[in-house]
C-alpha positions in Angstrom: -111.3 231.1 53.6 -109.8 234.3 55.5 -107.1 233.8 52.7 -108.8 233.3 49.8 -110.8 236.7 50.2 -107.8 238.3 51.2 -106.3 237.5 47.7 -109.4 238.5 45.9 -109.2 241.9 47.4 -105.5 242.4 46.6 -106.3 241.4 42.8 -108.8 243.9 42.8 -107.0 246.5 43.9 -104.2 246.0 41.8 -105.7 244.7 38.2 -109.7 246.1 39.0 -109.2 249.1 41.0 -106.1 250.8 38.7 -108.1 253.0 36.6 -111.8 253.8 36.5 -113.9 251.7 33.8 -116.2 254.3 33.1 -117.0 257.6 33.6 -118.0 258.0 37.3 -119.8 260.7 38.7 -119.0 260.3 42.2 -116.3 263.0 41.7 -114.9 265.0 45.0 -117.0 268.0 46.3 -116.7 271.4 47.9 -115.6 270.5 51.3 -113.6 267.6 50.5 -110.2 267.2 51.3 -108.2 267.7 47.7 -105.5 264.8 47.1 -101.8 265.8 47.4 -100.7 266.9 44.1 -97.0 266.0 43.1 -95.2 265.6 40.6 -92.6 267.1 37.6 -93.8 269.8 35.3 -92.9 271.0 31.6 -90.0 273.2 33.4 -88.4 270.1 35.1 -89.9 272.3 38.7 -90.7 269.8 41.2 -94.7 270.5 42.3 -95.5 269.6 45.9 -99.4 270.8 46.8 -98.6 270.3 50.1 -95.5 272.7 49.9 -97.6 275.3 47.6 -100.6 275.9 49.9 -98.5 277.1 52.5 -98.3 280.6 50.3 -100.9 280.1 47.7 -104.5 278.8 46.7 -103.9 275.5 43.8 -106.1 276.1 40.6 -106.5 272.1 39.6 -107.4 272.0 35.6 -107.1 268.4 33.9 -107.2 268.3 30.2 -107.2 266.0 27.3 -104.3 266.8 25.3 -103.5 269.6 22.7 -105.5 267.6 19.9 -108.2 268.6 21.4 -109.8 272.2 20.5 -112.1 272.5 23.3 -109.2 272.1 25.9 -107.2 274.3 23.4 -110.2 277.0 23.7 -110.1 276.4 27.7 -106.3 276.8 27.9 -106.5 280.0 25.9 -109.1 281.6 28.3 -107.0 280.4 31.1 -104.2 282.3 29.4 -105.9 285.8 29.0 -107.2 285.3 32.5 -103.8 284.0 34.2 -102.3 287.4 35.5 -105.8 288.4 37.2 -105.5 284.5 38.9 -102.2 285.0 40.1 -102.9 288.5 41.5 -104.8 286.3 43.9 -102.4 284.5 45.2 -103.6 281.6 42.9 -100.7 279.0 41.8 -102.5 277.2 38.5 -101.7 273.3 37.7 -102.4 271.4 35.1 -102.7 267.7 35.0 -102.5 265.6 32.0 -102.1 261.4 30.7 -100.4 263.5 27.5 -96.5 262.7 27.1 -94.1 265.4 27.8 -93.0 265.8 24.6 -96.7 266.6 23.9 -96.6 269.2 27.0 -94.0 270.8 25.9 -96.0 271.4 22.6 -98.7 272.8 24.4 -96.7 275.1 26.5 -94.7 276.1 23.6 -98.1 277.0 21.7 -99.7 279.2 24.3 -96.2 280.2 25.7 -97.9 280.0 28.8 -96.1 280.3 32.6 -98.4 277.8 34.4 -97.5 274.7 35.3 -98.0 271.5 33.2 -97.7 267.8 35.0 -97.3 264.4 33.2 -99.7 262.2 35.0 -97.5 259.4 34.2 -99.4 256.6 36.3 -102.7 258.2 36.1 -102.4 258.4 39.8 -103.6 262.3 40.5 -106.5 261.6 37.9 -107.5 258.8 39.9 -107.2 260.3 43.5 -109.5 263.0 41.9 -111.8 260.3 40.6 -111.6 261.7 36.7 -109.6 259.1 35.0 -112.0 256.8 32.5 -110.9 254.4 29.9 -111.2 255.2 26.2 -113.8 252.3 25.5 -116.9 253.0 23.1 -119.6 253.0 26.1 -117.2 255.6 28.0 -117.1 257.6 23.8 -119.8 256.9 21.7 -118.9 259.6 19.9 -116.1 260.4 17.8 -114.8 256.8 19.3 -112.3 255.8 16.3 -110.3 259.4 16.4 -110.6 260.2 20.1 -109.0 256.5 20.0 -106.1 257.1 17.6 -105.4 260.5 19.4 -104.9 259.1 22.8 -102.7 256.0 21.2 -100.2 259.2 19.6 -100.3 261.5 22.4 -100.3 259.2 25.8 -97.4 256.7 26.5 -97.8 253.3 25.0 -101.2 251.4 26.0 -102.1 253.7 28.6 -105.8 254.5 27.3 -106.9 256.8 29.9 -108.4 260.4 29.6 -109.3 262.6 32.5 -112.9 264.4 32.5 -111.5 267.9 32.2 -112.3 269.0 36.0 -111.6 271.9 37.2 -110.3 272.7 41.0 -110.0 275.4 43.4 -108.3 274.4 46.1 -107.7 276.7 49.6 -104.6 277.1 52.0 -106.6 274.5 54.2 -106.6 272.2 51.4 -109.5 271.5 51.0 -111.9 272.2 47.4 -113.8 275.6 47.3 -115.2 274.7 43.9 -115.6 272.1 41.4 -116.4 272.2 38.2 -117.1 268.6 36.7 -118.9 267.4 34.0 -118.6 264.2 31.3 -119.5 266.2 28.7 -116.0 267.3 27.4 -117.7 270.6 26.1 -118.3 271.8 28.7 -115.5 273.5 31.0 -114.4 276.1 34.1 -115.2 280.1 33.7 -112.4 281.8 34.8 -115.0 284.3 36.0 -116.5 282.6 37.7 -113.7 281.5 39.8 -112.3 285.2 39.7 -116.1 286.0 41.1 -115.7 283.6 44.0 -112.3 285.1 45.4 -113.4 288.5 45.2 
C-alpha cells in the first residue's frame, strides 16, 4: 500500500506537477523568499541570482514574446527607464519560454543592455508560480492566434506562457514588490518601482 502511494506521488510530480494547468493566483508575495535565478542570456553571460545579489538588487520581468505589443510597450518603458534603474544598483532580468533566436530578435529591436534568459524547461516560471498552459479556459480570448504564436516562437510542443510578473528582489533575497496579474494588459510601472527605492 506504502508503495503504491509512493508511485502515485512520483507520477504526479513528474507528469501533473511539471507545469501549472491554469492560471494560479497563488503567486509569491512581498516577503517571500525569491527562487534562485540561473541561467544563459542573449550575450551567452552566465546569470547566477545568487552571485548578483551580493552587489546588486534583481529586477525579475517575465514576458510573452516579441509578438506581443503589450510586452513590446512594457519593454520599451523598461528601456527609457533602464539608466535611472541601474543608477540604483538594480541588475534587470528578463525571463522568457521564447527561443533564443526569438531573444535575440527582441534584444536586437530595442538594442537594449539587460539581460534576456531562455527559460528552456519552464523551470524559473514555475518556481515563481507564473507558468500556465495555452488551453482555451487559461485564453478565451484571442485563443487561435495566441496559439499559433507560441507554437512559432517557443521550442517545439512546449505550450507554456508566463503571466508577465514583475519582481523586485533585495540583497537579502527576498521580494520587495510584486506586481502580478492574469490579465496580460496589465503590467509593472517603472515609477513605481523607481518610487519605492528612493
Amino acid at each position: 500500500m506504502i508503495m503504491r502511494i509512493a508511485l502515485l506521488t512520483l507520477f504526479q510530480f513528474l507528469f501533473v506537477g511539471k507545469v501549472t494547468s491554469q492560471i494560479n493566483t497563488e503567486h509569491l508575495k512581498i516577503g517571500d523568499l525569491a527562487p534562485k535565478i540561473v541561467g544563459i542570456d542573449q550575450f551567452g553571460n552566465e546569470i547566477n541570482s545568487d552571485k548578483i545579489l551580493e552587489k546588486d538588487k534583481i529586477l525579475l520581468i517575465f514576458y510573452r514574446g516579441n509578438w506581443c505589443p503589450y510586452c513590446n510597450k512594457h519593454l520599451k518603458s523598461l528601456e527609457e527607464n533602464l539608466q535611472k534603474l541601474e543608477a540604483k544598483n538594480i541588475k534587470v532580468l528578463l525571463v522568457t519560454p521564447e527561443k533564443v533566436d526569438k531573444i535575440k530578435e527582441t534584444s536586437n529591436k530595442f538594442d537594449n543592455s539587460f539581460s534576456i534568459i531562455h527559460d528552456e524547461k519552464d523551470e524559473i516560471m514555475n518556481n515563481y508560480k507564473v507558468a500556465f498552459n495555452v488551453t482555451k479556459e487559461n485564453v478565451p480570448k484571442y485563443f487561435e492566434f495566441t496559439l499559433n504564436k507560441v507554437q512559432e516562437y517557443n521550442k517545439k510542443e512546449n505550450l507554456v506562457l508566463p503571466v508577465p510578473a514583475t519582481y523586485l528582489i533585495g540583497n537579502d533575497k527576498k521580494i520587495k514588490y510584486v506586481q502580478y496579474d492574469p490579465d496580460y494588459k496589465n503590467r509593472s510601472k517603472f515609477e513605481d518601482i523607481l518610487a519605492i527605492l528612493n
